[in-house]
N, C-alpha and C positions, 0 to 999 in steps of 0.2 A: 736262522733269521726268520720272524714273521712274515706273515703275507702284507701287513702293514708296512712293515718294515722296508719288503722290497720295493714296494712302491714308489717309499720315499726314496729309494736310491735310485729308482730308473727314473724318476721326475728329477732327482739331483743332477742325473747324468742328462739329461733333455735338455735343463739351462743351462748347463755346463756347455752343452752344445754348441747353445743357441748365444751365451752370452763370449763364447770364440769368435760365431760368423761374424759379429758385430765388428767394426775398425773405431776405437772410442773407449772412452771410459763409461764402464756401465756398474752401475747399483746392484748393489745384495741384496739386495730383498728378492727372495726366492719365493716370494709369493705371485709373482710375475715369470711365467713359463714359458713364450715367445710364442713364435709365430709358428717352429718347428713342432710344437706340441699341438698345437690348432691344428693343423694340416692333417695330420692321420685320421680324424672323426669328420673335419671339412672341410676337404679338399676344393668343394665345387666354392665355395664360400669365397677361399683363398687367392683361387685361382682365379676366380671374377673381383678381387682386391687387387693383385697380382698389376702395376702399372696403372693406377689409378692416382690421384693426388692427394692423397693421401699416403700410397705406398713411398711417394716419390716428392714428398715433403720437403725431406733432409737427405742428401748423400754423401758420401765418400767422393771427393772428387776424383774423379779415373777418366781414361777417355771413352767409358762407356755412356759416363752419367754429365759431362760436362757439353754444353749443348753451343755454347760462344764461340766466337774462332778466336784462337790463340796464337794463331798464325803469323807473330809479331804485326797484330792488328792496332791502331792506334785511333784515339778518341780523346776530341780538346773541348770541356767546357770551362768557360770562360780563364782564358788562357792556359789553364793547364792539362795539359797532353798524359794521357793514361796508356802505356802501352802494354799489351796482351801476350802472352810468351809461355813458352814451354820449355824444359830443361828436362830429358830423359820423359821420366813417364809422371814429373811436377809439372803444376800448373801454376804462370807467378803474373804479377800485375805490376808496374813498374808506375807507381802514382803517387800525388802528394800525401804526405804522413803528417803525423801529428806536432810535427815541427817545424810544419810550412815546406818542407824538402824531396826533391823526387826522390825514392827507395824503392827498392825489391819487395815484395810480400808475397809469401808462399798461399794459395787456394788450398785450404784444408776439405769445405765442404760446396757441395751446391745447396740451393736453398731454391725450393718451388722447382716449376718445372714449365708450366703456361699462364697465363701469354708472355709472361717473362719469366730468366730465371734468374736470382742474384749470388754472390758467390761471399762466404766468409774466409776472414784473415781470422792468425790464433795470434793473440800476444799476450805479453808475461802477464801472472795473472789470473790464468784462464778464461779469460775473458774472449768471446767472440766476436767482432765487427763486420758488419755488414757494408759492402763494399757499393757506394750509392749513382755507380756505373752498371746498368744495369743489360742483359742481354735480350732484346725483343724477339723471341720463340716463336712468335706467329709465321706463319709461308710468307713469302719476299712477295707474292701477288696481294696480299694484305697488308704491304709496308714494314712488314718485320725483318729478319733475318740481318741486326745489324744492334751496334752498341749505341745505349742513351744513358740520357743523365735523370735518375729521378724526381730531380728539381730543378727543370730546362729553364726556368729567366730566373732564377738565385745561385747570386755566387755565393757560394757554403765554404767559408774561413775555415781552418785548425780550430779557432778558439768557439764557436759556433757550437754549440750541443746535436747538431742536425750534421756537421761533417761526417762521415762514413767511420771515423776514429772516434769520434763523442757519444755522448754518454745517451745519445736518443736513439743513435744506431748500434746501440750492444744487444745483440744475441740473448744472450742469458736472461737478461728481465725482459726486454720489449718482445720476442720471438718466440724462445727455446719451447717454452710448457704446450704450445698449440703444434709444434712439427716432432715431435718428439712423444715416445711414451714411457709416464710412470718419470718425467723429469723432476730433478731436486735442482734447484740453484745452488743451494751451500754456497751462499756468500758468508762471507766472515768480516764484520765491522772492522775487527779490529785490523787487519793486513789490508784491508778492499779488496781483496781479491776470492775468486769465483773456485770452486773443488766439485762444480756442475755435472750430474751423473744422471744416464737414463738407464733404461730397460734394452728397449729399441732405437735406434735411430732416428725412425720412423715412425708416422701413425698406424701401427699396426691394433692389430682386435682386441689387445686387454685397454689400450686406450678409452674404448667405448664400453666395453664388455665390464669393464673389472679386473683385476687381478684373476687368474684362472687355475691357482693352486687346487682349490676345494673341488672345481670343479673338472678336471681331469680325474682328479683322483676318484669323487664320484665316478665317472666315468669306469676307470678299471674296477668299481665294485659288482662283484657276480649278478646280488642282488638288490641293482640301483633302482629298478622300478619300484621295488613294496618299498622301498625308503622315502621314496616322492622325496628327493632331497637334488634341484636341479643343479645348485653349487654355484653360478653364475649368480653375482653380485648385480647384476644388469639385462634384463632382457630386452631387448630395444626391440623385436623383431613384429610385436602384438600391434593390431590396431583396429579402429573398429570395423562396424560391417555398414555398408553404401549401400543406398538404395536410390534410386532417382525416384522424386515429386514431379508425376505427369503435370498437374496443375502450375508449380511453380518453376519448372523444367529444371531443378536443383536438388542435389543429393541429399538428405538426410543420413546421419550417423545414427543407426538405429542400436548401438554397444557404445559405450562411453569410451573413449580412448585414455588409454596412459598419458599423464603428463610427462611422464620420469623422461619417455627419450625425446623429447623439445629441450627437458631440462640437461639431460648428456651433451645433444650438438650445441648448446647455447653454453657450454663450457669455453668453448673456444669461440662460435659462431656467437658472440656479443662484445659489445666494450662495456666492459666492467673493471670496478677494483677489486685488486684479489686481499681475501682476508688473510689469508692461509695456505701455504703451499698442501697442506694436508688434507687431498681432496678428498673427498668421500663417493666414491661411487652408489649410483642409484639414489642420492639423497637429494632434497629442491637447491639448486643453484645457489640460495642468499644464504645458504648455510658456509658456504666458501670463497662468494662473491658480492658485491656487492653492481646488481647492474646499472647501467646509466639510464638516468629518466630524458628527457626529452628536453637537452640543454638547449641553449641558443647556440653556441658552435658546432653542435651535431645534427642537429635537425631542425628542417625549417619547420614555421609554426603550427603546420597542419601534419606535423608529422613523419612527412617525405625526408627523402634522405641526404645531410648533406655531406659531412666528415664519412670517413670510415667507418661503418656501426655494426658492419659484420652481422646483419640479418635479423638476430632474433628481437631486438627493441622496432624493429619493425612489423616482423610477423604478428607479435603479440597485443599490435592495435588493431588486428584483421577479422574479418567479419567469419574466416576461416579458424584463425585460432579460437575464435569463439563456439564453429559449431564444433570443434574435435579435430579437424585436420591436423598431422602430424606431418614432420617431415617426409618417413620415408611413402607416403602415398602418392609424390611426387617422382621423388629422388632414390635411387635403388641405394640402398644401404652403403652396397661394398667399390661398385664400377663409381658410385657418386652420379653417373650419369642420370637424365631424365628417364623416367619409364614410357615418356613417347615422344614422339616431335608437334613443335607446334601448335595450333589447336587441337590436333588430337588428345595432347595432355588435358588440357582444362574440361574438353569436350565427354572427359569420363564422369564427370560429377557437372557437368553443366551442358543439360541437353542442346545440341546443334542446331536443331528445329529451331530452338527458340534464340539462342545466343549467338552462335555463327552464322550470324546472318545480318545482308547491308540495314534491314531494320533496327539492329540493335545498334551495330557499330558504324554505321552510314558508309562505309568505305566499301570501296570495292572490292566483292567476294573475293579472294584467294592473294589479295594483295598486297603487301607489306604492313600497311595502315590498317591490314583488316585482322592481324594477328592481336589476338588479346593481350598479348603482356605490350602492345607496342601503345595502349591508352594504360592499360590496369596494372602495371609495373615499367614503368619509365628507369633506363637506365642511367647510371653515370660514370663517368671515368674515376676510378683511381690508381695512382701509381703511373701514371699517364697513358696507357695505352692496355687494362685492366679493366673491362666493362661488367659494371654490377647491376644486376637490378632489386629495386626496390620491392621487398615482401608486404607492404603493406596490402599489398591489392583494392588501392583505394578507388572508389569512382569518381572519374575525372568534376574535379568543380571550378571550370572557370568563373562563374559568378562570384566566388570569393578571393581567388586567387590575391588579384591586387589587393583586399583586404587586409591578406592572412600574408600578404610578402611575402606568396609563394610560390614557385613554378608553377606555368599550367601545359600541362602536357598537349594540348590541343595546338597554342599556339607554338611549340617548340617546333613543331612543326608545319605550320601553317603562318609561315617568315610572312610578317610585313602585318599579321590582321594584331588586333585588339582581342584580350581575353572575354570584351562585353560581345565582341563578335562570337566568338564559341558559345558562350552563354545562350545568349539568341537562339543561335543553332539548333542547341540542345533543349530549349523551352518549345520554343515553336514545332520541334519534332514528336515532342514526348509529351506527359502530363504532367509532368517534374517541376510544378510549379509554386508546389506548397512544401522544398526540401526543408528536413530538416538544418538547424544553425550545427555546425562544424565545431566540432573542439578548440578546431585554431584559430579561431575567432578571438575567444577569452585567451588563448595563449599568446597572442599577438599582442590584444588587449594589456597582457601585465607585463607582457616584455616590453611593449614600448611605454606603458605608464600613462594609460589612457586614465582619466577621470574616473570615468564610470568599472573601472579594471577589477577592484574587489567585489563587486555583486558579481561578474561575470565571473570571475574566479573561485568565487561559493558555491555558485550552480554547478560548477565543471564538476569541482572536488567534491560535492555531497551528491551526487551521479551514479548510484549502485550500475547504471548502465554502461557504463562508460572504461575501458579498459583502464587496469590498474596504473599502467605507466603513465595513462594520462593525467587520474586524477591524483597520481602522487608528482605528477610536474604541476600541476594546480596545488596542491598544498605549498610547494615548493615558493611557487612565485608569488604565495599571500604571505610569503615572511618577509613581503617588502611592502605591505598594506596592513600591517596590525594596529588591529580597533579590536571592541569589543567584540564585535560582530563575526571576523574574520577569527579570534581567538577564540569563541566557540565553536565555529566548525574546527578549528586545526585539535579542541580537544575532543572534539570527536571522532576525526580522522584518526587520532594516536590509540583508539579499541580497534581500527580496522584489521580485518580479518588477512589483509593483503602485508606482508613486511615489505612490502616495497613503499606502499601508501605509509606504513606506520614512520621507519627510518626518515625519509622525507618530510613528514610533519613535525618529529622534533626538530629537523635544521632548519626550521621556520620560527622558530621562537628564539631564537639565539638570542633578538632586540628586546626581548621583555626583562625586569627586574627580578632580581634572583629568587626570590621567595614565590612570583608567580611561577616562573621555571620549573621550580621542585615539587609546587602543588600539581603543579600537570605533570610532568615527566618520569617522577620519580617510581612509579609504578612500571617503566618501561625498564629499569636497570636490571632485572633479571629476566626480561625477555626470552623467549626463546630461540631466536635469531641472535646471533654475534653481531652482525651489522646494526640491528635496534637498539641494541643494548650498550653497545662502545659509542653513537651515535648521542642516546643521553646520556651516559658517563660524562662526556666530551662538554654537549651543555651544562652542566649540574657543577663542572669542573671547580667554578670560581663563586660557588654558592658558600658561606660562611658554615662549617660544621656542626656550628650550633642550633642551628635551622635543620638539620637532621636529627632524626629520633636512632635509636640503636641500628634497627632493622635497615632503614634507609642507608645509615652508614657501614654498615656490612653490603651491601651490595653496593655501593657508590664504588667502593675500593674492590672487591673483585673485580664490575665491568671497569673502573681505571686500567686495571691488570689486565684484562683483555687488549683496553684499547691500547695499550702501550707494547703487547703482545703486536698486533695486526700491524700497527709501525715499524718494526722489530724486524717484522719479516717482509717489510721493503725498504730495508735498509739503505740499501745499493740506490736509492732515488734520493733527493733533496727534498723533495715533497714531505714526505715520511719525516728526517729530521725536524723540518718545520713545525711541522703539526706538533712533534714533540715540543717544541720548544715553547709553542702556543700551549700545550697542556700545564707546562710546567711555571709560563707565566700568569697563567689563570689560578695554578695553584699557589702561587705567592712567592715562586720562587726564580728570579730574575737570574742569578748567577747560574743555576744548573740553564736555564732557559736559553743563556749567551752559549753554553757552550754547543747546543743542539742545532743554535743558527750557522753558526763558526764549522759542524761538521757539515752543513748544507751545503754551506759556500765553498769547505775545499772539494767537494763530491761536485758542485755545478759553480763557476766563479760566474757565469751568468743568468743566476736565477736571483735573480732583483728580490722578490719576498723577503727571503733572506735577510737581505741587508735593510730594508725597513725595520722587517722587526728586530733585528741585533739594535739598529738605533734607536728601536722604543726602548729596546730594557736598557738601554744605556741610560736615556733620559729619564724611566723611572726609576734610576737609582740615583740620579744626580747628577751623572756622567756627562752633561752635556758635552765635552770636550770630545772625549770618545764618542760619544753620535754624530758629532759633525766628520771626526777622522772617517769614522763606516762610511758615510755617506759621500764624505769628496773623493773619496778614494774612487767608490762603485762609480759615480758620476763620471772622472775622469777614463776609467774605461768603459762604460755606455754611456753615452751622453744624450744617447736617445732614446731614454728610458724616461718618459713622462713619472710613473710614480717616483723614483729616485729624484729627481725638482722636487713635487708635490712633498715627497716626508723633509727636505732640506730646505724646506721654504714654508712649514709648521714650526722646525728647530730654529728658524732663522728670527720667527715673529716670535717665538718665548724668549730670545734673547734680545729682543726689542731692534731687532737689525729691519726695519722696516722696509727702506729703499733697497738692500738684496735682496729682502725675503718676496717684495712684489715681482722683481726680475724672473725669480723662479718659478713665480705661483701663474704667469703669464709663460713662461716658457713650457711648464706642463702643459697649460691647457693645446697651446700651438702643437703638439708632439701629439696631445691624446684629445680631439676636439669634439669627441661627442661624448667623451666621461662630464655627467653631469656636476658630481663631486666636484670634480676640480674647476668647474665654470664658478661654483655655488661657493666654495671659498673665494675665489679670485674675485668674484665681486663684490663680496663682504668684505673684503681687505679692501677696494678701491675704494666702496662707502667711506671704511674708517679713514682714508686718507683727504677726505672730502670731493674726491670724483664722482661722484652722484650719476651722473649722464653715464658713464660708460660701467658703471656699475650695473646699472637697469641695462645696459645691451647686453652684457654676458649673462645676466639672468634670466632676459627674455631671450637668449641665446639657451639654455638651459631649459626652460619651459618649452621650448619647441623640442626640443630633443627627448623627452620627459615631463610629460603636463603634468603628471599624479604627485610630483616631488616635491610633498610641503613643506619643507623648510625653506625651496625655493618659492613659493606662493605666499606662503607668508612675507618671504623678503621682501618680493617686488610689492605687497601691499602697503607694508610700512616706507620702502625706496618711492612709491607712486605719490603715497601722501604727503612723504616729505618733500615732495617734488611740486606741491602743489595736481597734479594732475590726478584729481579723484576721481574719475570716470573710470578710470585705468585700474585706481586702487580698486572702484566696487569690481572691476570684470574679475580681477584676480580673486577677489572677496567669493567672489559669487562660487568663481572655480574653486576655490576652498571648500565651500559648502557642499559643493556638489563631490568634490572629492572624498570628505568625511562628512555625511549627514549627522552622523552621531555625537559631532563636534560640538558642542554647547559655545566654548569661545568663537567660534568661528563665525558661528551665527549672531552671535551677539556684536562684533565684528561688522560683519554685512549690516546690520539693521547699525551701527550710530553712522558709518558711512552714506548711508540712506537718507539719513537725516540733511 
């Protein structure tokens, strides 16, 4: 045998090893060598991993790694009693099951480790469930050492997608790929069920590193130096070189740093969609993800943190991720721990003379208020008793807070003052009186549907200054201001250099007419990012073919195939069917459409989308019969699902059922009462029924909630005048104008009202 040869047989035999220790089903792919093969060259490496969170992610439950008492311990939220129990050297939980009934379930694995740790159930299927009794790990002097409920004032039914049995607490898609390495889902559409295989159990080092075949095997070559051949798909280890600025008492990064490992940890350390189980190591994020911009449920307007965001849509507005700081200049790679406590950490790149000190931070030297992350990263709880804080390392701006609808860290602490009181503080201390305007100014501005929301929102997005996630949440939210104005910058935005900015800008044009669509877009469908390129696929869907030239039409239909690829492999969600189903009704075809809604609904029976859209393509085929079945049915099992009214009370007025159809289009709004939508139909329908008076109060019910929404502006101008009451009509007039200057009717509008 070769010396080749043997290699590959002592590396056969190393996984062979390594994939015995493992208790699980584990993956072939021998291009993943474990943790036992890491250890001979880096031991110290290992060994400062070795009990870390990471090592200790996923376990076998045993009574070494299960940290709860089992001690036929017992826990009741809201009436029902979960009891905790052992049988030989099993772990089992005696709780409600997915058919409302107390049972037995065996503890397969632990899951985490601090501040809590949670335990999964295996059922048929493969599928793993995350059990949403949770065990609080912190010392009994800090209130831990006892059983909670991860959703202490919600009672979570069987039928509930949030029960510990449904489909938002399955292992395999919401969990497995971040506690685990070199994880496959392998769901299979057609059985539903999960064939889920790793490497490791754990996050161990090819997770970050790469697969480490090449690079052991380098390794045993005699003459691996003249080869310069390092073998590692990933070096995360580089970073640049610090130097403190006497003058500014701040480091400079005088060596450019790697992006690639921001890009590694923000594999898992972000909320994103995943394109593709097929990650690529060492290559940018968007090539397998698509991350989240700066939604309104995730974060408030200036950015700070409010959902789960897992760090990196945070970091990446920081004035850090801009000079070059990378993760591990904090955080030591393997232990995950800080490389110092307290100010000492910040105090290595941020002189103490200048910064740690009651002049900078007003608080008292050494005292809890005086510690920098307790102003410049403000924590928050998740998972209830899980404290994160916030990467952005923003400087505190009460002066805008109440503006921007957002936390101020000053007074969260300082119970009982006003944010104008901080503000003060910090004027009257500093010279800080000409600050710059804050991005979430304009963000706040087009989330709540200010007047003035699309110039604010041009400036934000054409901002080369301004981090990308911001100004692709700025392209974002001018696809609910398209003018002329706002659709030159968004085709400008769609050359940006950032695929985060680009993706973003096409989901802004969704409202334009097809022919404009394809003149702007169609240059993105062979993009070089999958997320860009399925992104306008998706737009372009329902454009007429004949509006495409050869060229266009060969890439429309590849990115189709992508994007129908990226839904594919999130099967296992109703999300994914929908969107198909959207694809296929945009493409003309209603029947395949039904049947993509139909698998959503059996994968989630309460995911509402669904059943709207089965009863549009009902109704676009004629079906009205079957759109009203879809929908009384949903209704009668949610009946507190505001859209479910709203689409049965559209079907209700094309069949001219006018007195139900208003019952419902009022019951929506009572259910969802600050969706402007449904205020802005509900008083166009009371108009047509000659209610005039209370038409204009759900509209100016609507304007309050949403000024920029001119369909509603227009109404109340035309409901004012026919009201007699033209004062009213010119104010809304006026707000028109100022809404869309570029409006020619509007203004013309305004001036015969004037008259």
């Amino acid at each position: 045998m070769n010396q080749s040869g043997s290699r590959r047989s002592w590396l056969a035999a190393v996984f062979l090893l390594v994939t015995n220790m493992i208790d699980g089903v584990v993956t072939a792919d021998s291009s993943y060598v474990g943790v036992t093969a890491c250890t001979q060259c880096h031991a110290d490496q290992v060994q400062a991993w070795r009990g870390s969170h990471h090592d200790l992610a996923m376990q076998k439950a045993t009574e070494a790694t299960v940290l709860g008492d089992f001690n036929n311990a017992e826990f009741t939220h809201f009436g029902v009693t979960s009891r905790f129990y052992t049988e030989g050297e099993r772990f089992y939980v005696n709780t409600e099951g997915p058919d409302g009934r107390l049972a037995d379930f065996e503890i397969k694995y632990t899951f985490g480790i601090h501040p809590l740790q949670q335990y999964l159930v295996e059922f048929d299927g493969g599928r793993l469930q995350a059990l949403s009794v949770a065990w609080d790990s912190r010392p009994q002097e800090l209130g831990g050492q006892k059983w909670f409920h991860l959703y202490p004032d919600e009672q979570i039914t069987p039928d509930d997608s949030l029960h510990w049995t449904g489909l938002n607490q399955n292992w395999n898609y919401m969990c497995a790929e971040c506690h685990s390495t070199n994880l496959r889902r392998n769901y299979d559409p057609k059985s539903n069920t999960y064939d889920t295989t790793w490497s490791e159990l754990n996050v161990a080092c090819e997770a970050c590193h790469g697969p480490a075949l090449k690079h052991v095997e380098w390794a045993k070559e005699a003459d691996r130096e003249e080869k310069n051949a390092y073998g590692l798909i990933v070096d995360i280890s580089r970073s640049g070189q610090w130097l403190i600025d006497e003058q500014t008492g701040i480091a400079k990064n005088l060596s450019r740093s790697s992006s690639q490992q921001i890009e590694t940890c923000a594999r898992c350390h972000s909320r994103r969609i995943v394109l593709s189980e097929e990650y690529q190591h060492g290559r940018p994020l968007i090539n397998t993800y698509r991350p989240q911009i700066l939604l309104e449920d995730l974060y408030h307007a200036d950015g700070q943190i409010q959902d789960e965001v897992y760090v990196y849509g945070s970091f990446v507005q920081s004035k850090m991720f801009e000079k070059g700081v990378i993760c591990t200049d904090c955080h030591d790679p393997h232990t995950l721990e800080l490389k110092a406590q307290g100010n000492a950490l910040c105090n290595r790149c941020h002189l103490a003379d200048k910064f740690d000190s009651p002049e900078h931070h007003f608080h008292q030297q050494g005292g809890e208020a005086a510690q920098c992350v307790a102003c410049h990263m403000p924590a928050r709880l998740y998972m209830v008793n899980d404290s994160r804080r916030d990467h952005s390392f923003r400087v505190p701006r009460p002066d805008l807070s109440e503006q921007m609808n957002a936390p101020d860290v000053c007074t969260d602490c300082h119970h009982g003052r006003r944010a104008k009181w901080a503000a003060d503080v910090i004027r009257d201390r500093t010279d800080r009186n000409n600050r710059p305007v804050h991005y979430g100014v304009a963000i706040q501005a087009g989330r709540s549907g200010s007047l003035d929301a699309e110039t604010q929102l041009i400036r934000l997005a054409q901002n080369p200054e301004l981090p990308g996630i911001v100004r692709a949440t700025g392209a974002t939210l001018l696809g609910n201001y398209l003018s002329p104005l706002s659709i030159q910058t968004i085709a400008g935005l769609l050359q940006d250099k950032d695929p985060l900015v680009r993706v973003n800008a096409v989901s802004a044009l969704e409202g334009l007419e097809p022919k404009l669509r394809l003149r702007l877009a169609s240059g993105l469908l062979d993009d070089p990012e999958t997320a860009v390129k399925i992104e306008a696929a998706n737009l372009l869907a329902d454009v007429p073919g004949e509006l495409m030239n050869s060229n266009q039409r060969l890439a429309f239909g590849e990115a189709i195939d992508a994007y129908i690829e990226v839904q594919e492999n999130n099967a296992d969600r109703p999300e994914s069917w929908t969107n198909l189903g959207n694809l296929y009704l945009r493409l003309g075809n209603a029947e395949k459409a039904m049947l993509q809604y139909e698998h959503a609904i059996d994968l989630d029976p309460a995911y509402t989308p669904a059943y709207v859209n089965l009863a549009d393509s009902y109704r676009s085929q004629k079906q009205d019969a079957e759109a009203e079945r879809v929908l009384v049915e949903a209704i009668a099992e949610m009946p507190e699902q505001a859209s479910l009214r709203h689409s049965y009370a559209l079907l209700l007025i094309r069949q001219n059922k006018l007195k139900q159809a208003m019952k419902e289009l009022k019951r929506a709004v009572e259910l969802d009462p600050r969706n402007v939508r449904f205020r802005y139909v509900y008083g166009v329908a009371l108009s047509s029924v000659g209610d005039l008076n209370n038409a204009i109060t759900e509209l100016e019910s609507a304007n309050a909630i949403y000024p920029a929404d001119r369909d509603v502006l227009v109404a109340l101008v035309n409901f004012h005048q026919q009201n007699g009451d033209l004062a009213s009509a010119r104010r809304y007039a006026q707000d028109l104008v100022t809404r869309a200057p570029w409006d020619r009717n509007a203004k013309a509008l305004l001036k015969r009202l004037a008259k």
